[in-house]
LOKOL-394418 format. One record per residue (C-alpha): residue number from 1; residue in three letters; chain; x, y, z. Coordinates in Angstrom, 2 decimals. Example, Ala and Ser with C-alpha at 12.3 -4.5 7.8 and 13.67 -1.06 7.14 Angstrom:
BEGIN
<num=1; residuo=ALA; cadena=A; X=12.30; Y=-4.50; Z=7.80>
<num=2; residuo=SER; cadena=A; X=13.67; Y=-1.06; Z=7.14>
This chain:
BEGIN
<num=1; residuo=UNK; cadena=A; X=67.18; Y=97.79; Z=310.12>
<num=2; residuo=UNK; cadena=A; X=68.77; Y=99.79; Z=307.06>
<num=3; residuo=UNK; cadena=A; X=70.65; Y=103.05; Z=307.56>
<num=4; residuo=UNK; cadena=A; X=69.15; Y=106.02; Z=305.27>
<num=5; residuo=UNK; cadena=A; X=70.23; Y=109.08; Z=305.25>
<num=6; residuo=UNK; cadena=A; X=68.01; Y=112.33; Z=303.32>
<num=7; residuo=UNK; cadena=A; X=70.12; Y=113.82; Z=300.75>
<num=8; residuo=UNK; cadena=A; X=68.56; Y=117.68; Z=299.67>
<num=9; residuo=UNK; cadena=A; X=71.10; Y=119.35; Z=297.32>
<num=10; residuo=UNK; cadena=A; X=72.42; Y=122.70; Z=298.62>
<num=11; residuo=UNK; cadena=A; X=70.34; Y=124.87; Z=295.96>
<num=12; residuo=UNK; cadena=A; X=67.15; Y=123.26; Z=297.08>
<num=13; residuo=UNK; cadena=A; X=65.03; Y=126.15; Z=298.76>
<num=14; residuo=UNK; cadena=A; X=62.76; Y=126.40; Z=301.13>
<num=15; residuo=UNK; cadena=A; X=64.30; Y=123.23; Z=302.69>
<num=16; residuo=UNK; cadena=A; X=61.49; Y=122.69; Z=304.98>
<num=17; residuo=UNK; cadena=A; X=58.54; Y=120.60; Z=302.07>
<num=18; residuo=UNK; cadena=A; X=61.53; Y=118.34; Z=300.83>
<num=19; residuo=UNK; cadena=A; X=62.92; Y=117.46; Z=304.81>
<num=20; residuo=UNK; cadena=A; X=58.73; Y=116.44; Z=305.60>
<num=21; residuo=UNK; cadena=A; X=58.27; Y=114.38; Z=302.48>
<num=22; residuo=UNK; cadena=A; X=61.65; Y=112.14; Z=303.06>
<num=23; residuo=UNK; cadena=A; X=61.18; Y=112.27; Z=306.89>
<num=24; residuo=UNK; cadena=A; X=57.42; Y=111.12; Z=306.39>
<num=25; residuo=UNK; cadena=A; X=58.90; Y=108.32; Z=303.81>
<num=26; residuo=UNK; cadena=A; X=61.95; Y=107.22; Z=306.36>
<num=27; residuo=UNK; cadena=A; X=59.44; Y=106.70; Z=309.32>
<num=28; residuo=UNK; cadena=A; X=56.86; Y=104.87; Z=306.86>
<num=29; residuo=UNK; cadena=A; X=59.77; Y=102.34; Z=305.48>
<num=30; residuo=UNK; cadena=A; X=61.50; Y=101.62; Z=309.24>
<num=31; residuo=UNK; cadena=A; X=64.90; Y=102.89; Z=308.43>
<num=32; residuo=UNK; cadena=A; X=67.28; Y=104.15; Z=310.81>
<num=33; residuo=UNK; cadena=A; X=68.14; Y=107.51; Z=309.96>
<num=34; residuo=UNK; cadena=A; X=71.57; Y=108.90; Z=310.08>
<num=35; residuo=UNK; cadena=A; X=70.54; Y=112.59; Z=309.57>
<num=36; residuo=UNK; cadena=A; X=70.08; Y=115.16; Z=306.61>
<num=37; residuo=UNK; cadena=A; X=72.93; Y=115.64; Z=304.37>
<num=38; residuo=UNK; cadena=A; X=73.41; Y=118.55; Z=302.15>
<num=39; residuo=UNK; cadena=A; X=76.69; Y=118.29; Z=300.78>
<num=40; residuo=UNK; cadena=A; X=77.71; Y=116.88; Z=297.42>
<num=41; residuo=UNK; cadena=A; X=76.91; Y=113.91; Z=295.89>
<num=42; residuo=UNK; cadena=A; X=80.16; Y=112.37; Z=295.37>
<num=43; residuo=UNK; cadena=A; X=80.63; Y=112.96; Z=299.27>
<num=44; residuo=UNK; cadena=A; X=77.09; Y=111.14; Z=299.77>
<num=45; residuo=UNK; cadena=A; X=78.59; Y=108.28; Z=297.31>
<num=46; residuo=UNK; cadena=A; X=81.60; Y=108.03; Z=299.09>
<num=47; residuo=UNK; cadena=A; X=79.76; Y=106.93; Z=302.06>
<num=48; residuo=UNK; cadena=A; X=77.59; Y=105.28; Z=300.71>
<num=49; residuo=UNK; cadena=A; X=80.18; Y=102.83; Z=298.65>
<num=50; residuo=UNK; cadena=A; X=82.26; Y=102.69; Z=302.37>
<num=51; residuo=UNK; cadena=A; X=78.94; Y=100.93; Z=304.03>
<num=52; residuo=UNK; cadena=A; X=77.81; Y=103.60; Z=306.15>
<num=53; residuo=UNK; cadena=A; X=74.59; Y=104.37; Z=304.99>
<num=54; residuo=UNK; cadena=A; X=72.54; Y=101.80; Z=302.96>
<num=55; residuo=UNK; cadena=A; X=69.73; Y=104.17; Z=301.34>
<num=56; residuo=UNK; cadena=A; X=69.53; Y=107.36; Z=300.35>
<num=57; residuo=UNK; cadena=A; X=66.32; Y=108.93; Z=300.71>
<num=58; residuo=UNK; cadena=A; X=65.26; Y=112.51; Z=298.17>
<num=59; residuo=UNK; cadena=A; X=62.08; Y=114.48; Z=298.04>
<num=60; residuo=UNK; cadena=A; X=62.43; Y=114.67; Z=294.14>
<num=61; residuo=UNK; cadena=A; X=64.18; Y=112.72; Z=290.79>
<num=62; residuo=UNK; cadena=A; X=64.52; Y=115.80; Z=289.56>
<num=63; residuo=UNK; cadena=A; X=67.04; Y=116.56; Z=292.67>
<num=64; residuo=UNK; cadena=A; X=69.36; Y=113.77; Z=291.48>
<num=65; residuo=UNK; cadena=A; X=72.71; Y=114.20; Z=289.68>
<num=66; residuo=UNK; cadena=A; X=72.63; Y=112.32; Z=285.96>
<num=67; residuo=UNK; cadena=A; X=74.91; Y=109.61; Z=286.28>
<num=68; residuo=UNK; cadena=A; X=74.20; Y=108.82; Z=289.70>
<num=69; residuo=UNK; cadena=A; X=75.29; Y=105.02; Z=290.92>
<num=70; residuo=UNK; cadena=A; X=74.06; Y=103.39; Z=294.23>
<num=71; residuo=UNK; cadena=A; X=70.62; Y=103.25; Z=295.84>
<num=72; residuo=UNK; cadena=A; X=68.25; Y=105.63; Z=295.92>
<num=73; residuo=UNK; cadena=A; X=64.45; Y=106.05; Z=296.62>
<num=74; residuo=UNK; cadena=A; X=62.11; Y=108.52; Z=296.06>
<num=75; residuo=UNK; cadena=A; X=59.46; Y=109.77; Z=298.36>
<num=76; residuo=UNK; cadena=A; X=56.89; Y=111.10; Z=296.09>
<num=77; residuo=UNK; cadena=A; X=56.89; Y=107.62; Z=294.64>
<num=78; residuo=UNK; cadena=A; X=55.76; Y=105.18; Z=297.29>
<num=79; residuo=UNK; cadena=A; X=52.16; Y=104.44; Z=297.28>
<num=80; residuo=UNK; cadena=A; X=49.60; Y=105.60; Z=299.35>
<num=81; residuo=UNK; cadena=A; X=48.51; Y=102.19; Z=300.69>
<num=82; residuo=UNK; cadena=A; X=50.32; Y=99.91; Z=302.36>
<num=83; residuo=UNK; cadena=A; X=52.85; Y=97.33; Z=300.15>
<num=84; residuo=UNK; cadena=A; X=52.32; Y=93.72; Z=300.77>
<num=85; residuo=UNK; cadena=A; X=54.25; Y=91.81; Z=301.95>
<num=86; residuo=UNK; cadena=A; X=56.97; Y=89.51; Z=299.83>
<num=87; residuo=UNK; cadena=A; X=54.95; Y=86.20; Z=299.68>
<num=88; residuo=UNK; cadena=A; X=51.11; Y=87.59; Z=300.16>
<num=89; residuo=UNK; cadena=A; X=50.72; Y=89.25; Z=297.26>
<num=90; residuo=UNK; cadena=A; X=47.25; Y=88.11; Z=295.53>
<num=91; residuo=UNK; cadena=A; X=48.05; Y=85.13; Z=293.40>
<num=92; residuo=UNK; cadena=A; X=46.20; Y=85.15; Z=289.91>
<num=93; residuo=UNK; cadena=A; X=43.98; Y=81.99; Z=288.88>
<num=94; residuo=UNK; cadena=A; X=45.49; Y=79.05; Z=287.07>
<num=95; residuo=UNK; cadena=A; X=44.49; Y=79.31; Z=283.66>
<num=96; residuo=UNK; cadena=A; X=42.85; Y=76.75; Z=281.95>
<num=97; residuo=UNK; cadena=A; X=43.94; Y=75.43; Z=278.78>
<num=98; residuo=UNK; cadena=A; X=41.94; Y=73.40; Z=275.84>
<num=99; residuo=UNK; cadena=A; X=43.91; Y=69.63; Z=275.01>
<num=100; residuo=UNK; cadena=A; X=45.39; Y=69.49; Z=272.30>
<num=101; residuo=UNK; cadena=A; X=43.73; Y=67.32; Z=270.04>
<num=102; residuo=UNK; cadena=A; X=45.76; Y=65.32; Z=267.27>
């Protein structure tokens, strides 16, 4: 089970619509969560690059810093139906091709 943690930058206000969207995204994806970080990125990095935490989880992309480096997911992103899993997704017909006549 990964470890995420929910990164909402400091100046993000009210705190409350970003916290559901990444909490409802966590508990959708299975991850352990670590808890709600508001401090700065490099510190979230830091932590991230030392193995603690293996995803970061944000409400927006427009919360991210430019430049940014590891792993991160958004939750407005991930669809509303369920993903399929690695090996059952629908495989396309064979498509038939004319010989080639010489």
């Amino acid at each position: 089970m990964e470890i995420a943690v929910i990164w909402v930058p400091a100046g993000i206000e009210p705190l409350e619509p970003a916290l559901s969207a990444c909490f409802y995204h966590t508990c959708r994806r299975g991850y352990r969560l670590a808890g709600v970080v508001r401090a700065p990125w490099e510190t979230l990095e830091q932590t991230m690059i030392d193995g603690e935490v293996d995803v970061v989880v944000i409400a927006d992309r427009a919360h991210l810093p430019a430049g940014r480096s590891p792993r991160v997911e958004v939750a407005a992103e991930l669809p509303d139906r369920p993903l399929p899993v690695a090996g059952q997704a629908r495989q396309m017909a064979r498509r038939r091709c004319r010989p080639h006549v010489r």
